[in-house]
C-alpha positions as CSV (number, residue, x, y, z in Angstrom):
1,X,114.0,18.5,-122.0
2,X,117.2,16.1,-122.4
3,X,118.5,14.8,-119.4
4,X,121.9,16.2,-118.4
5,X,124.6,13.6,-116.8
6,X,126.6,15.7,-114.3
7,X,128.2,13.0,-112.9
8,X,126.5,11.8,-109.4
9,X,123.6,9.4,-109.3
10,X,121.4,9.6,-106.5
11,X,123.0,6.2,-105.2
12,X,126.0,7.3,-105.3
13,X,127.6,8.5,-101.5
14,X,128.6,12.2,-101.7
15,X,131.9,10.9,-99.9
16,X,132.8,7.9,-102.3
17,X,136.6,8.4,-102.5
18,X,137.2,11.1,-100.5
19,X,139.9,11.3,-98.0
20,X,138.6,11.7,-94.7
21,X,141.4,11.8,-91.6
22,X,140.7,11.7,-87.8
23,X,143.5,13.1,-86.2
24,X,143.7,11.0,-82.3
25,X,145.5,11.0,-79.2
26,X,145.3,9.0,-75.9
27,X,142.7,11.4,-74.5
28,X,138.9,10.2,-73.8
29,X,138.0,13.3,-76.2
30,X,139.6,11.8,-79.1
31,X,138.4,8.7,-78.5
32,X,135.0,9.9,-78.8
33,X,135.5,11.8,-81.9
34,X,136.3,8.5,-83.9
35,X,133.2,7.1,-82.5
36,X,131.7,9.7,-83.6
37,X,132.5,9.2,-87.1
38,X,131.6,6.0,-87.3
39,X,128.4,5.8,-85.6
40,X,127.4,9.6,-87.4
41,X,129.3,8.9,-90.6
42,X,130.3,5.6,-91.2
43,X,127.7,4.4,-94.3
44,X,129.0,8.3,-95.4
45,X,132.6,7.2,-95.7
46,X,132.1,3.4,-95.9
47,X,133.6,4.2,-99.6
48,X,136.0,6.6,-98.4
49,X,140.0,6.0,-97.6
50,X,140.1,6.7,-93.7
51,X,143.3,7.7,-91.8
52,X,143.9,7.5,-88.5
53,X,146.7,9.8,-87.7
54,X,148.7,10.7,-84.4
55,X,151.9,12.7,-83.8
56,X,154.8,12.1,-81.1
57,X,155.6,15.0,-79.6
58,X,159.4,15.1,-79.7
59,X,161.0,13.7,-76.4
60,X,162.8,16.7,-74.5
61,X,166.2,15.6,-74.2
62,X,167.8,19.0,-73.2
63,X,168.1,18.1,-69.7
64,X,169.9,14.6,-70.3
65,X,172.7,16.0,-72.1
66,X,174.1,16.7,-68.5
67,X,174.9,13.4,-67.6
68,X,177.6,11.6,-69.4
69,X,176.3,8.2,-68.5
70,X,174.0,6.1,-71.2
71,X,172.3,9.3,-72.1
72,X,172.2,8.1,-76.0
73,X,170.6,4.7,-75.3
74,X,167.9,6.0,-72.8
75,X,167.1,8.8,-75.6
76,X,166.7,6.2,-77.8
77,X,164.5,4.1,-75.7
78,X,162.8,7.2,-75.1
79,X,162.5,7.3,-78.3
80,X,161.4,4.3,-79.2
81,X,158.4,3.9,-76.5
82,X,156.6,7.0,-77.7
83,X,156.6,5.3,-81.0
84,X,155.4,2.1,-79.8
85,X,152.7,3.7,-77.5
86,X,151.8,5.6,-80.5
87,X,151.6,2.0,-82.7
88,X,149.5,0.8,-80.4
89,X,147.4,3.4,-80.2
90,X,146.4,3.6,-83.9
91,X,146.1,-0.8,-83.8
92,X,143.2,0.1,-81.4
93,X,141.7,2.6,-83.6
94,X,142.0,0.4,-86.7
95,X,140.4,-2.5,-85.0
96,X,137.6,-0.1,-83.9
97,X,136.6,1.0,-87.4
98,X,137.1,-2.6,-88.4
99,X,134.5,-3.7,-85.8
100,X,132.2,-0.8,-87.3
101,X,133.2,-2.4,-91.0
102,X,135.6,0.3,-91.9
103,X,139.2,-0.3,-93.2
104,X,141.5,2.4,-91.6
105,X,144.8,3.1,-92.3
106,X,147.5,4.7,-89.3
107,X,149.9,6.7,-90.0
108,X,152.3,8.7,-87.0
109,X,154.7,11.1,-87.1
110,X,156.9,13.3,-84.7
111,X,156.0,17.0,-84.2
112,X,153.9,19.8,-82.8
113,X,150.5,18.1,-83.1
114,X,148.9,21.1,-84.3
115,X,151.7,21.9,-87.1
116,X,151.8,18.0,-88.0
117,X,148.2,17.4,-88.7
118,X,147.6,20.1,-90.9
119,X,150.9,19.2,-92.7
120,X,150.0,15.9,-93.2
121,X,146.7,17.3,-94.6
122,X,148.2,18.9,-97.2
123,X,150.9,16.0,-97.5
124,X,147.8,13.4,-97.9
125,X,145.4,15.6,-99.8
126,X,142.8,14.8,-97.3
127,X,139.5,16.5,-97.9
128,X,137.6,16.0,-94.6
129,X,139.7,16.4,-91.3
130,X,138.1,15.2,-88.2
131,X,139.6,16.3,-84.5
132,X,138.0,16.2,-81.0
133,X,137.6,19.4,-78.9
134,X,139.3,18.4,-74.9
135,X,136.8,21.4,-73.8
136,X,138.9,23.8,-72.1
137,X,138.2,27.4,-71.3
138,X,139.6,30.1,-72.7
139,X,142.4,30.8,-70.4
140,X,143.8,27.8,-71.1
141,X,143.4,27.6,-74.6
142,X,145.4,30.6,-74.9
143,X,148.2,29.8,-72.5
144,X,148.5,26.0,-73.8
145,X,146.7,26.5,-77.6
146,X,144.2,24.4,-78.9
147,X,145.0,22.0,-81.6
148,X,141.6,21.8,-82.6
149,X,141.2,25.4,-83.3
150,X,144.6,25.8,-84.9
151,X,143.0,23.2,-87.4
152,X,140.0,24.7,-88.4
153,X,141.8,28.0,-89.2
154,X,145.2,26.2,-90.7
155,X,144.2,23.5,-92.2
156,X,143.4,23.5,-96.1
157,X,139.8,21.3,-96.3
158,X,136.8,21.2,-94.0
159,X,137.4,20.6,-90.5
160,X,134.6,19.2,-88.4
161,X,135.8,19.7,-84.5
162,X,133.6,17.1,-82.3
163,X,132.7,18.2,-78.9
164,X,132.1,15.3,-76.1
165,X,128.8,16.1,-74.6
166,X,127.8,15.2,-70.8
């Protein structure tokens, strides 16, 4: 019987060129899901394009609209320090995975979190999505939601939550 080439060798990483995002924020939780992934999975997606992605919730800016005085340049340092803090954020991320020998890329946008990952999902055809669970009950995951959850019924590829254990 003939040998039949179907395209994978058994050197070959089942990940090579796959599009694997971890979706962070400042919390401990997410922090540990990219470790996670790189101590679980990094020879996995060593071959793999990485993203690192984070959203900015928009700045609430309902309430400043009352005062008459500088209220468009402290919206737009408002403004401008989420999206630094976010910058910064992802530069310690990237320089994680590069310590672990991984080349990330960042990317951030502005938006529910929730909404905006799985957006950017589809946006990035990304077939692995990666999110860390905070651990909250379920009274209040259902009175403040759980991005996490949301996720791994919204988003359009395999969602792997990662729980921080004790």
């Amino acid at each position: 019987m003939a040998e039949e080439d179907v395209g994978i060798s058994a050197i070959d990483s089942p990940m090579k060129n796959y599009k694997v995002m971890v979706a962070i924020d400042d919390s401990e939780f997410s922090e540990y899901a990219l470790m996670w992934v790189l101590k679980n999975l990094g020879s996995t997606i060593r071959d793999s394009q990485l993203v690192i992605y984070t959203t900015r919730t928009p700045v609430d800016i309902g309430y400043l609209y009352a005062s008459s005085w500088g209220t468009a340049e402290l919206i737009k340092e408002l403004k401008e320090s989420e999206k630094k803090a976010a910058l910064e954020l992802l530069e310690k991320a990237k320089t994680t995975c590069t310590d672990y020998g991984i080349i990330a890329e960042g990317m951030t946008e502005v938006g529910d979190p929730k909404v905006a990952i799985c957006n950017a999902v589809d946006k990035l055809n990304i077939q692995l999505l990666v999110v860390g669970s905070h651990g909250r009950g379920a009274v209040t995951r259902t009175l403040l939601g759980s991005v996490s959850n949301y996720c791994v019924h919204h988003a359009n590829c395999p969602v792997l939550v990662v729980k921080k254990t004790d």
